[in-house]
N, C-alpha and C positions, 0 to 999 in steps of 0.2 A: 640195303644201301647200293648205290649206281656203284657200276665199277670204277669213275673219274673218282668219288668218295672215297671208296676202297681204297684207291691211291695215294689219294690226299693222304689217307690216315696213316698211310705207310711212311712218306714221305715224313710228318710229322713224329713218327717214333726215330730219332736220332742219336747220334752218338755225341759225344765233345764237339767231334766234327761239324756238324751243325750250327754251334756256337757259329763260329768265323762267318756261317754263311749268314746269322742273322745280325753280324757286323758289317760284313760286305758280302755284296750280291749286286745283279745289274739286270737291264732288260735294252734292248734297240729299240728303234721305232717300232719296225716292223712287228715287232712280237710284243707288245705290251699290253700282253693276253695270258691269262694260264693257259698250259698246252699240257697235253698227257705225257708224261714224263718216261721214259726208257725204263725196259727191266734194270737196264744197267744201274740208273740212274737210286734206283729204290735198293737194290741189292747193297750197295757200297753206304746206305744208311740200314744201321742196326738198330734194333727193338729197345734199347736202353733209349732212353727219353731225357737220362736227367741233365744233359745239357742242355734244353731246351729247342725250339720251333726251328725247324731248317726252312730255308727259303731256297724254292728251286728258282735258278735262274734260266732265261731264256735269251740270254744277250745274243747267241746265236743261234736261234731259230727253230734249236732242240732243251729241252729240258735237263741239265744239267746242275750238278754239285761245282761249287765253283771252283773244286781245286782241278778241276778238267779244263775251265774258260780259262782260256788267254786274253782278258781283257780287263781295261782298270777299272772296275767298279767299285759304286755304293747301294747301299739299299738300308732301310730301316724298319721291321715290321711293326704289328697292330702293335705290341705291347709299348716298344717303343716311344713310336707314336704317342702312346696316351702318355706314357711319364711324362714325356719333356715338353706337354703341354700342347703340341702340335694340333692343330685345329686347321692350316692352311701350309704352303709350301713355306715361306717365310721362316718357320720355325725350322727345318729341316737345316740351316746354319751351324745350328749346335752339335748337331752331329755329323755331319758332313764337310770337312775341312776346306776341301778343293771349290767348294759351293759358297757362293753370296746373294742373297735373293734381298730385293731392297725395292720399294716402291715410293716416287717423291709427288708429282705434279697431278698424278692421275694413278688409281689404282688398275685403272683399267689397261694398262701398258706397267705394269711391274716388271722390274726386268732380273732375270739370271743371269749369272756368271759363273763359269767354271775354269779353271787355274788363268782367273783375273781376267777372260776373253765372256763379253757380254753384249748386245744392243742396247744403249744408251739412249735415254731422249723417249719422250711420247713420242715419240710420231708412230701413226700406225701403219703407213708405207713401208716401213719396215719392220721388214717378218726377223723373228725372234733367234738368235744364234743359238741360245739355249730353250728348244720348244717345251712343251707339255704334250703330254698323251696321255690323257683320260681311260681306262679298258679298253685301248688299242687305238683309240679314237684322236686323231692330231687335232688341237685349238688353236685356234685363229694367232693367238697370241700369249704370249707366258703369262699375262696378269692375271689370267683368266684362272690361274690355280690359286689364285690370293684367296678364293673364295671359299666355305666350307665343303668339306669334302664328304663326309656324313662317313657313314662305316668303310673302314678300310683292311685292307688285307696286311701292304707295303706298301713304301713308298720307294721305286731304287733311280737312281740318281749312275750316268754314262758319259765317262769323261771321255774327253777327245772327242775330234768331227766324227761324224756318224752318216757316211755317203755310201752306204754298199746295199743295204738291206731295208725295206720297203720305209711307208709312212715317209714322213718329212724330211728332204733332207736337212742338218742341220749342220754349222761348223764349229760348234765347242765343244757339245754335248746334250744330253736329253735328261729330261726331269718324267719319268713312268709311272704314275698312279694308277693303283688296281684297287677295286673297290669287293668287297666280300661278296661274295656269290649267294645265291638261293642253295636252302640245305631240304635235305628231305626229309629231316627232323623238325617238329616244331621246338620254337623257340626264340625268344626276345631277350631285350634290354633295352634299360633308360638310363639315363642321368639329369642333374640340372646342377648347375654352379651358381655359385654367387661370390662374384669379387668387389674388391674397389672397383672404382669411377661408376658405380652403381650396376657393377657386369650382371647380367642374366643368361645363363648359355641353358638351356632344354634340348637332351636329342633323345632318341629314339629306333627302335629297330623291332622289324617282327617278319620273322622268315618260317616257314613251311611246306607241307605239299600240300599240292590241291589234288596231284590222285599221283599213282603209283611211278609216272610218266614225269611229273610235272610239279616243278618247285617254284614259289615265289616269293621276295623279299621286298618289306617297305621301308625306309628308312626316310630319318624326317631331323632338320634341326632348323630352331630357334635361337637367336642370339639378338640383345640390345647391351648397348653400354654405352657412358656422354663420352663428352671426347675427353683427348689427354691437351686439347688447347685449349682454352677461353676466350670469345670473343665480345668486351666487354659494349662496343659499339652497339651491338646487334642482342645484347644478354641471350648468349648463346655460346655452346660450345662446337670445336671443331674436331675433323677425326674423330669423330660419334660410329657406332654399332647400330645398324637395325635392317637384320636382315633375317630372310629363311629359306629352307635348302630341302628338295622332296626331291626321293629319287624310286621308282617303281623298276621289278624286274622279273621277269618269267625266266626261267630253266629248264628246258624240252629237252628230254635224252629216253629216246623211243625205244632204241635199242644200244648196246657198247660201242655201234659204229658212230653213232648222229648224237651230236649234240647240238642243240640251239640256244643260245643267251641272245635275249631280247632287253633292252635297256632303255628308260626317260626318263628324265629329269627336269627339274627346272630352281633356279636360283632367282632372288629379289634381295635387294638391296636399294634402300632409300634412305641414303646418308651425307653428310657435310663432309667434304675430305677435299682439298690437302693443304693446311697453312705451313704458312714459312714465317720465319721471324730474321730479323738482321742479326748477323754477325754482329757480335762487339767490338768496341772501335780497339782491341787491341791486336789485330790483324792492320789495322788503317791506321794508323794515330796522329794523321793529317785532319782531325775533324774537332782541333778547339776541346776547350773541355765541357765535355757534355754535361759535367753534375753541376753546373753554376751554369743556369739559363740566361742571366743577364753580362754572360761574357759575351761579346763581340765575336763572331763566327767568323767566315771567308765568307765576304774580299775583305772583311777589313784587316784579319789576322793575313801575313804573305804565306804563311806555311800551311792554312787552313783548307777545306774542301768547301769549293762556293755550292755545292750541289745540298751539304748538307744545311748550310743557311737557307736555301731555297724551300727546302720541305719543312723547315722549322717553321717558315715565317708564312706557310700555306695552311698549316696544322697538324703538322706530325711533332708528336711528343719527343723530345731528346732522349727520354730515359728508352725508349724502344731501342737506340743505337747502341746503348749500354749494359741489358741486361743479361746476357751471359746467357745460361740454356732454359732462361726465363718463358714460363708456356702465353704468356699473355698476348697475344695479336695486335699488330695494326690494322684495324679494318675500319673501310668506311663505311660509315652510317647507308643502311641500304641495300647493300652489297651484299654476296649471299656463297657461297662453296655449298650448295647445295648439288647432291647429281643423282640420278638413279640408275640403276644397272638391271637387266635382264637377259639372262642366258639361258638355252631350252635348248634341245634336242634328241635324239633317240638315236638306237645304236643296235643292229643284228648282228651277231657275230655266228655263225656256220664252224661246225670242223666235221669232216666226216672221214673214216680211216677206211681203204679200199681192200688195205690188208699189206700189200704193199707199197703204197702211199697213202700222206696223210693230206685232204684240201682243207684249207683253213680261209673261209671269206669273211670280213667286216666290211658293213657299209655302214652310213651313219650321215645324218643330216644335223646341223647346229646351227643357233640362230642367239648371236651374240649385240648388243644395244647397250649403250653408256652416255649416259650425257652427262655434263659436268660444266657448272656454273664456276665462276671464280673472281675473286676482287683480286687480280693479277700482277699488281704492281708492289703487294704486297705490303702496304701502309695505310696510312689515314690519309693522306693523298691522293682524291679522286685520277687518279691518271689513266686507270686500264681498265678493262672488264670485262667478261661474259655473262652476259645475262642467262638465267636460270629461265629456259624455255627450252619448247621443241624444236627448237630453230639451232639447234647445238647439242648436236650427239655425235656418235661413229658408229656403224653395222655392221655385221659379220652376217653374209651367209655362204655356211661352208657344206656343200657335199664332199664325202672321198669316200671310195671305194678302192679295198687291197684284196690282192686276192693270194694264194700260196701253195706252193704243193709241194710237198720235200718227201725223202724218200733214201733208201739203201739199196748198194749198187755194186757187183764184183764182189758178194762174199760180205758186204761188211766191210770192207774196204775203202768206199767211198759213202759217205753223205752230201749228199744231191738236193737243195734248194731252188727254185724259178720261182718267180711271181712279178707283178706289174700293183703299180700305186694310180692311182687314177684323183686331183681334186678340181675342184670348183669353186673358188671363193671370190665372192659380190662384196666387195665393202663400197661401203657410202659413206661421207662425213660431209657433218650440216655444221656451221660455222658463223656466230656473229660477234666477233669479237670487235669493242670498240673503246674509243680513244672516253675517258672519264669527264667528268661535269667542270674538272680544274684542268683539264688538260691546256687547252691555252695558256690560261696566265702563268703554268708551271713554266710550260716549252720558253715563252719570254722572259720571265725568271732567270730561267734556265741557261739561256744566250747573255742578256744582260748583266748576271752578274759575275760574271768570269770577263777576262780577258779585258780592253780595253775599254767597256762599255762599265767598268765593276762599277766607276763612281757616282756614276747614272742610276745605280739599284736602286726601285724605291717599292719596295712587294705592296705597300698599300693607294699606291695609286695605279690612273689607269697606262697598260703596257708595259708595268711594273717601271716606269722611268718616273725619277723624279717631274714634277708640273712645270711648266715653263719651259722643257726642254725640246725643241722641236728639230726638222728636219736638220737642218745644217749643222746642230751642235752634233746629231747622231752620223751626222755624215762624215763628220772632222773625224771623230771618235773610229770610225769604223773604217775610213777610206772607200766608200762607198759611195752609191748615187743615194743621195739624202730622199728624197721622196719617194723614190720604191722601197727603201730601205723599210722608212716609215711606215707605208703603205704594204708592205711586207708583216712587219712587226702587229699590225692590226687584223690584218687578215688570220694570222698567225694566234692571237687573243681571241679569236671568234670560234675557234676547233674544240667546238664541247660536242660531247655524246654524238660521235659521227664516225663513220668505219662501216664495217662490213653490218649487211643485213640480212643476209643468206645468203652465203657462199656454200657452194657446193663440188665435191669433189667425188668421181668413181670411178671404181677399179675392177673391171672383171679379171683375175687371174686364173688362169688353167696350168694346171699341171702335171705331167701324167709319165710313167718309171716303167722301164723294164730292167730287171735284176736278177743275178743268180750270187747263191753261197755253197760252198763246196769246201766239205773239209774231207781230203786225202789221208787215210790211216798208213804214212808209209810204215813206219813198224808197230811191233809193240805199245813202245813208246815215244815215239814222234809223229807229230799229226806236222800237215802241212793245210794252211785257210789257203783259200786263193776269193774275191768277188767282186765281181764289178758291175755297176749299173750306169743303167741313161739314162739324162731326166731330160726332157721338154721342159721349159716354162716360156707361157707365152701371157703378156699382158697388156690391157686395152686401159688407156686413162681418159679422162674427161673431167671436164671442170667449168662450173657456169658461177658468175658473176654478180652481185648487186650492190653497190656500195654508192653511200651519202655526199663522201666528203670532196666538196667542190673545192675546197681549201688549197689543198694539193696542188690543182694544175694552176691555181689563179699565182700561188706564191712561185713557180718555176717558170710563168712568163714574167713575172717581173723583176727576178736574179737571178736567172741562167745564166744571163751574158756578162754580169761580175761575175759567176764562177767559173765560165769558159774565155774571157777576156784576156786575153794576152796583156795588157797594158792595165787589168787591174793587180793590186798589189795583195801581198800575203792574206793581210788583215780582213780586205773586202773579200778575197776567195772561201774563207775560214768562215765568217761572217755571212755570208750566201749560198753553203754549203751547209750551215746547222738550221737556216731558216728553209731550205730544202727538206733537209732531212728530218727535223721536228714536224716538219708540214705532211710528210710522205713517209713516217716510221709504218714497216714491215709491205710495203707498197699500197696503205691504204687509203684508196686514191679514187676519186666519181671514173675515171680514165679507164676502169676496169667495170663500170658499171654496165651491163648489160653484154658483159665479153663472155663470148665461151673458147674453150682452148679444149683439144685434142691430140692424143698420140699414141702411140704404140710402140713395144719393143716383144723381143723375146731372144733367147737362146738356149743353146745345146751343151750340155755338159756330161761326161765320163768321169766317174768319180768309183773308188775300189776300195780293197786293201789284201795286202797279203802275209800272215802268219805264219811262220814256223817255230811250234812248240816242244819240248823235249820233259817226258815225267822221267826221273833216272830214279824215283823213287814215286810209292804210290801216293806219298805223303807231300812230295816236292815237283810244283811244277815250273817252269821256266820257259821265257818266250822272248821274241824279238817282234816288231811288226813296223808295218807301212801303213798309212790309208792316206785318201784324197778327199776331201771334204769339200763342200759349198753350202753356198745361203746367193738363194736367188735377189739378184739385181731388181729394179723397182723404181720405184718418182716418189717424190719428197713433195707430200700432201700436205702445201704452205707457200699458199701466195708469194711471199716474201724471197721464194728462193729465186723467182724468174728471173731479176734484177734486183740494181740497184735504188735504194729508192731518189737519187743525186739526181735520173735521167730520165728524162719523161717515155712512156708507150710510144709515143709516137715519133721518137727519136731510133727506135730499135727495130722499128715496122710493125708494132704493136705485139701483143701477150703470144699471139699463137706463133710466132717468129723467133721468142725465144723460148717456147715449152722444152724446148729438149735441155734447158738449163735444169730442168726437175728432176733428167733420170739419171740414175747412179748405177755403177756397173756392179758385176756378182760379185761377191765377198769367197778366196780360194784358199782351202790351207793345205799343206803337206806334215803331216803328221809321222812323228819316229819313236817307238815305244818298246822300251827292254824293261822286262818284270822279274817277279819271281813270286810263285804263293805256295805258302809252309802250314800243313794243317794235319794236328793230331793231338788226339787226346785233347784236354783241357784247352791248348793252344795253339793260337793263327798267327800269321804274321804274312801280310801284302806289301811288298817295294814293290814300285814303279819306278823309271827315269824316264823323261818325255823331250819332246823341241817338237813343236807347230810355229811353222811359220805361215804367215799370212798376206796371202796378196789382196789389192783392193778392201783393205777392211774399210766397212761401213761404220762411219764418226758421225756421231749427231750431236750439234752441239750450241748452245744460246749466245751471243757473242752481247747480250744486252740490248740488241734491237730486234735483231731478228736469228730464228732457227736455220743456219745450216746443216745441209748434210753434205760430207766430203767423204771422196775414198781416199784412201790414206797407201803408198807407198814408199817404196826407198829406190835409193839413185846409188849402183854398185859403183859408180867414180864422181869426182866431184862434183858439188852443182855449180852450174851456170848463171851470172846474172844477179847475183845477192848471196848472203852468209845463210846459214841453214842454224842458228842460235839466234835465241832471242834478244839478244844485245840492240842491235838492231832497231833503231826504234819508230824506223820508216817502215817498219813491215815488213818488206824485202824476205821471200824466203828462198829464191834461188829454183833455177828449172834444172830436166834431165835430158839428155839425147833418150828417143824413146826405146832405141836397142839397150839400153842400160839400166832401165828400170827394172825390177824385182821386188823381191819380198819389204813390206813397211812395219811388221810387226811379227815380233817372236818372245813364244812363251814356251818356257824352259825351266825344267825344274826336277823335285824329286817327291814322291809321296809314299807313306808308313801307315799302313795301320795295324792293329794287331786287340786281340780278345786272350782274355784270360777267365779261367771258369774253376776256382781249386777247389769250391764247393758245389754243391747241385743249387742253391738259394742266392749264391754270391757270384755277383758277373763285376767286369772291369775291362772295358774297350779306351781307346783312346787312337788317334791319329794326326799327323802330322804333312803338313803341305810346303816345303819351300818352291815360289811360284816366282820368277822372275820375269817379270812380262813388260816387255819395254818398247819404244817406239827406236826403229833406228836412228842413228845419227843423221843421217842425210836423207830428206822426205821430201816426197813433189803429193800434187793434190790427185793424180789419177793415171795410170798405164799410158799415160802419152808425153808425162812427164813434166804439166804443169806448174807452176808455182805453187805452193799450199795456201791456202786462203792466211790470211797476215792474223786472223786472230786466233790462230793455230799456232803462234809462232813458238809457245814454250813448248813443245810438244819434244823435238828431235831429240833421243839419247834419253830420256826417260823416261820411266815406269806410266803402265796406264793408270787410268780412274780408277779407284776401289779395286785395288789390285793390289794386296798388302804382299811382302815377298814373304814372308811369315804367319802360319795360320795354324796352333794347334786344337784340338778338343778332345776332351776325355768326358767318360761316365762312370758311377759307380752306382748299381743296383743289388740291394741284398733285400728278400724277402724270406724272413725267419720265420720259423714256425715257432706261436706260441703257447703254449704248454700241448694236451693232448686233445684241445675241443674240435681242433680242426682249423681253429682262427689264423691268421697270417698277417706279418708286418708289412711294410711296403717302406724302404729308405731308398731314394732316391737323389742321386745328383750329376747335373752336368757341367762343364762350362765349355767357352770358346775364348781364346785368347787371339790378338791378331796385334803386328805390327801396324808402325805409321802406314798413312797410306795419302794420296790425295783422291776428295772426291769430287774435282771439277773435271768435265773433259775437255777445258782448254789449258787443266793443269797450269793456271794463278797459283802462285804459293800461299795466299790468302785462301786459299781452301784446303789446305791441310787437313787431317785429321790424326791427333797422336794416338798412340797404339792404346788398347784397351782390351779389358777382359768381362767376359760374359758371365753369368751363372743365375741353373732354372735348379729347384728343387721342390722334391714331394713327399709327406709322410701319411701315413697310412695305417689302416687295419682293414683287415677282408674277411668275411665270413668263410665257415668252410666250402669248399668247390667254386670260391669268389663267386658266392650267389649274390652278395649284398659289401659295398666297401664304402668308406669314409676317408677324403683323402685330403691333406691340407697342401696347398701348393703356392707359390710364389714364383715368377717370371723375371729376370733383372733383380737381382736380388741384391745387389749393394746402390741401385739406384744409378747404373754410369747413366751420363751424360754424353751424347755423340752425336753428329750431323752423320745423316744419310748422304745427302749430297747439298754441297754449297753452291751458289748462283748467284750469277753478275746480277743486280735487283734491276728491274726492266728498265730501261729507260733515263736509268739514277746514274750518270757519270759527271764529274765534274769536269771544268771544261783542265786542259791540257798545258797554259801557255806559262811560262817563265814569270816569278820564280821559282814555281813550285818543281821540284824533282822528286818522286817517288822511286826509292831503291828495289824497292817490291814488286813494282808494276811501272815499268818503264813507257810514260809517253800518257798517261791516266792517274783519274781521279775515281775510277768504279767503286763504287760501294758494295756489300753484299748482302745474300739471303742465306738461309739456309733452313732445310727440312729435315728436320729434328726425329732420333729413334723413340721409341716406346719408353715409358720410365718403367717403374718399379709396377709390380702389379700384384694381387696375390688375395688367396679364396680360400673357399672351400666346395668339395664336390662330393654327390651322392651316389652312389651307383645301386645299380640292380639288375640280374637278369635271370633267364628260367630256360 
């Protein structure tokens, strides 16, 4: 056996101690690689085994027993893993408190959180606050771990920003995946599943030498399942499985100094994903009663939603408003959430020891592809859509190369780290999103039956106005110029299937770090961290243009000047402002047809942290720390963000005059961390107490028409110019002197975990996260002290999205030996409990979500030396009910004007969507291996 083997197996024979570490454990960016671990390191685990698998950690740079790392981690190994059903990051919830992984609109942008700080929103301009690192390898993007991972080693999970030590930087934390190495034993395993919704899971593994020198591993999985939604339009379901996952790997160790892993992969996925269904009207109860269809809706009810009479009488079913966590879809006839995904690339990682240093280099190229069709508006009302073509994806191509050399220094004294991160990522987004086959008559629906025009409604004739009524009655009605009004309202009736036809957006980013880690032995027992690094980022954007809809400009010469007229009145502004903006929703507009826009940014950033840790026992350690975190600054890949769509191109000096409304500055935090970790015998136990605050944090968020993105601040003395509460119902959120801006968001809290082992068969972990993460009270839109965008307005003084302040999980695993054949039981169980939380990020109270509890469990028999096992398992096991994240439904708001008053949503009539978690699930699974 190689001497790294030799190792391994040492590492692997533990004490009690060990326990803790396979409860908690961590890895950085930098190192999210196995590394040859210290005599030290082996020594302080003893030959007794029966507490089971230790996990070395690498969080700093050296291979370490965690009661040495001063840092807050998690980590969860293979065995883990397979109990609690874990097949992608997703699952890693259950057992990781601090962690929220949740994917809505696009798998391909899934996003993390850790203590409630996450990226929100698809957009792929923005890079991830919680990254992924594949064997040391950083991913374009966190979704990218939605996907199967095939054999795994651990998974560990790095809270707090992560600015000091190679790979990505990041400002919440990191998500490390290590994938099993090549053995120089031969030997395999299989499995296959079979659950509800018709699941099919097949994996596979077969690792070996190919000579004395040289080891190789293949590992392969298969997964199909329908979905967990229906869509009856289309006799078809959504959220469907059908994908596979091959990954090849060599292992060169020539001699105990050189090791080389060599790594490829590639992932496919060709599946329906991601519906949303509406909220139930009892969030809104402005919408009539929806279980008697021959009730009279708004306008004729005064307390009623005219938006929701508008899609009733276009052909949207009522009972859709009504069904509660009903999996049934609205879609329209046609329409398709079809997408495909492919992800590929290779990975060399070097380490070779000098004797007294060790260099450690990973290079790695990745080539990540999504497209994703969608019927958008999310009903049976043709209004939105992307077509299922190649005319609509995003691409990743990422090089990075890290390099590393660490080292001991004065005796032992000092540990000595330097290295440089070097990346390259090309993304491209191809884009034709467009307005639906009903979208006209909706948009005039839409105007017409609200407001002063309601009596006019006539959804079945043409321009939706009752016959007979012409220019002058609509011009009394509206206080408007009667024949543009008309001549507005017609043009407006004609916007079917027109929008974008390839838009194109690119991004060359570069990136490239010089870093050092240095931990000082001043005694015994106290160490002192000290590390700081520098990142470059520099990025080049471009974006080209083609779009249909002549619509647009034709309706903004004919009511601009009621909307900009000083002598027109309320009614005509109101009235020339929706036929603008129905004309010109997310700026899609011929005005932009054949535009290309260009820009560039970049900056320099200093980011650290520094440690002083104290063991006053070999079993007790304790620590305090500092670090500085970032997530690079970027542009907001979405038309929409340039302008308003109220104002024509050619009133601003066209698209490339206002490009620099796309770019958003770096996201900063300052992070403070006092611990403690207690490990012996049978028993762990990890406190932390943390505060990161956050400057510039990066908000992405749907307002109903179109995707902003805002940095988010706070204003240290009053603001200027407006109330900073949502009261307010002008908008008004108030500016800041810009010497007075500071930190916009801080999260604050305390985290527990702790393992118990009283038998060698019987484990029991459990942990607990109080995470308070709130927006300040007083907020401007960016470091200069702007106003916050007015649909932001509920934001100040409360908690983020999906940011519960409550988060416990517990496990309990006993595998009993039964009688003397060698056979073995397998009882397994987890859960996750979580407080209220909200899961909108403009924080509507209408997106609430109340607290709820999780629970995955598995039973079992195993042959002896678990050659062969049979396992029954179940996923959501009481069947809850939960929205991932709720959303203003596109385009669907009713109109505003008196006498309707909504308590809930002051100044609207929005309706909602919402994307719904997993239900119940539950199989049975076959194993084998040799």
């Amino acid at each position: 056996m190689k001497s790294s083997s030799l190792l391994a197996a040492r590492l692997l024979r533990t004490s009690a101690l060990g326990v803790s570490l396979a409860v908690a454990a961590a890895a950085a960016p930098a190192f999210a690689q196995d590394s040859a671990a210290p005599d030290s390191a082996a020594q302080n685990a003893t030959a007794d085994d029966s507490a089971g698998d230790a996990i070395v950690v690498t969080a700093q740079g050296r291979a370490q027993l965690l009661s040495d790392v001063p840092v807050a981690i998690s980590a969860v190994g293979a065995e883990a893993m397979q109990n609690s059903g874990a097949n992608d990051i997703r699952q890693l919830n259950q057992v990781a408190p601090s962690l929220l992984v949740s994917s809505t609109g696009s798998e391909a942008n899934g996003s993390a959180r850790i203590r409630g700080i996450g990226t929100v929103g698809d957009n792929p301009g923005l890079e991830s606050s919680v990254p992924v690192f594949i064997d040391g390898v950083y991913r374009s993007r966190s979704g990218i771990g939605l996907n199967e991972l095939g054999e795994l080693e651990r998974v560990e999970v790095q809270r707090g920003p992560q600015g000091t030590l190679g790979g990505r930087n990041s400002s919440a934390g990191l998500i490390s995946i290590y994938s099993k190495k090549p053995e120089f034993t031969f030997g395999g395993s299989g499995e296959i599943t079979y659950g509800n919704y018709d699941y099919w899971r097949a994996a596979a593994s077969l690792t070996g030498p190919i000579s004395d020198t040289l080891a190789a591993r293949v590992d392969g999985v298969w997964v199909k399942r329908d979905g967990f939604y229906r869509d009856p339009a289309n006799n078809t379901d959504v959220n469907n499985r059908d994908r596979y996952f091959l990954r090849g790997q060599l292992l060169f160790e020539p001699t105990d100094a050189l090791s080389v892993r060599l790594i490829a992969d590639y992932t496919f996925r060709d599946e329906r994903c991601c519906g949303a269904i509406y909220v139930d009207n009892s969030v809104n109860p402005y919408i009539g009663n929806l279980n008697d269809p021959s009730t009279p809706l708004a306008p004729l009810q005064p307390d009623g939603n005219n938006i929701i009479n508008v899609l009733r009488d276009l052909g949207q079913p009522l009972a859709a408003f009504n069904q509660g966590y009903g999996r049934t879809l609205s879609v329209t006839p046609g329409r398709s959430y079809a997408g495909e995904t492919k992800d590929y690339g290779f990975s060399g990682q070097i380490d070779y020891d000098f004797g007294g240093a060790t260099l450690t280099s990973i290079t790695a190229y990745r080539e990540y592809r999504s497209s994703q069709a969608g019927d958008l508006d999310y009903g049976t009302v043709d209004i939105l859509y992307r077509a299922p073509s190649d005319d609509a994806y995003r691409q990743f191509h990422t090089f990075t190369q890290e390099v590393r050399l660490n080292g001991e220094a004065f005796g032992g004294k000092l540990d000595w780290l330097v290295g440089g991160f070097y990346a390259n990522e090309k993304l491209t987004v191809r884009d034709n999103l467009r307005f639906g086959d009903q979208y006209g008559r909706f948009a005039n629906c839409r105007i017409i039956s609200g407001g002063g025009l309601a009596p006019l409604y006539s959804p079945t004739s043409p321009l939706c106005v009752f016959p007979g009524v012409g220019p002058a009655t609509i011009g009394a009605a509206s206080g408007a110029s009667g024949p543009d009004i008309l001549a507005a309202f017609n043009l407006l009736d004609g916007l079917n299937d027109l929008g974008s036809i390839d838009d194109r957006y690119y991004q060359n980013g570069t990136n490239w770090a010089l870093f050092t880690h240095n931990i000082f032995h001043v005694t015994d027992t106290i160490d002192f961290t000290f590390g700081v690094r520098y990142t470059h980022d520099k990025k080049k954007f471009a974006a080209s243009f083609t779009n249909d809809n002549t619509i647009c400009p034709q309706i903004q010469g004919l009511v601009l000047d009621d909307l900009t007229s000083a002598t027109s009145n309320a009614t005509a502004k109101a009235l020339a402002g929706a036929l603008i903006g129905l004309g010109c929703q997310g700026n899609a507009t011929a005005e932009l047809d054949g535009v290309s826009i260009n820009d560039q940014r970049s900056e320099d950033e200093w980011t650290g942290t520094a440690i002083l840790s104290w063991k006053p026992t070999p079993d007790l350690l304790a620590y305090a720390s500092f670090s500085r975190g970032y997530k690079a600054g970027g542009f907001n890949l979405d038309r929409s963000a340039l302008k308003s769509p109220i104002v024509p191109f050619a009133a601003v000096g066209g698209a490339q005059a206002v490009v620099g409304n796309l770019q958003f500055d770096p996201e900063l935090v300052d992070a403070y961390e006092i611990g403690a970790k207690y490990a012996t015998g049978p028993f762990s136990l990890g406190v932390s107490a943390f505060r990161s605050d956050f400057s510039n944090f990066q908000l992405n968020t749907f307002n109903g028409s179109v995707f902003i993105v805002q940095t988010i601040n706070g204003c240290g003395g009053d603001l200027v110019g407006g109330p900073d509460a949502d009261t307010d119902t002008s908008g008004a959120t108030g500016a800041c002197a810009a010497d007075d801006v500071s930190w916009g968001v801080r999260t604050e809290g305390v985290e527990i975990e702790a393992s118990l082992v009283p038998a060698r068969d019987f484990r029991l972990a459990a942990g607990l996260t109080y995470a308070k993460t709130k927006y300040r009270a007083d907020l401007v839109g960016n470091k200069s002290g702007t106003p916050l965008d007015p649909a932001l307005r509920k934001l100040p003084g409360d908690n983020l999205s999906n940011a519960p302040e409550w988060v416990a999980t517990g496990s309990v695993t006993w595998t009993p030996e039964i009688g003397s054949s060698g056979l073995t039981g397998l009882v397994y169980i987890d859960g996750r409990m979580t407080s209220d939380y909200n899961t909108g990020s403009d924080l509507f109270p209408q997106k609430e979500q109340d607290g709820y509890a999780l629970f995955n469990a598995r039973l079992g028999i195993r042959g002896p030396d678990e050659k062969w096992g049979v396992e029954f398992w179940a996923q959501n096991i009481f069947n809850k009910n939960y929205a991932q994240v709720a959303f203003n439904s596109p385009f669907q708001a009713g109109t505003t004007s008196a006498p309707f008053v909504d308590p809930q949503y002051p100044g609207g009539r929005q309706i909602f969507s919402q994307f719904l978690a997993e239900p119940r699930t539950y199989g049975v699974t076959l194993r084998g291996k040799f």
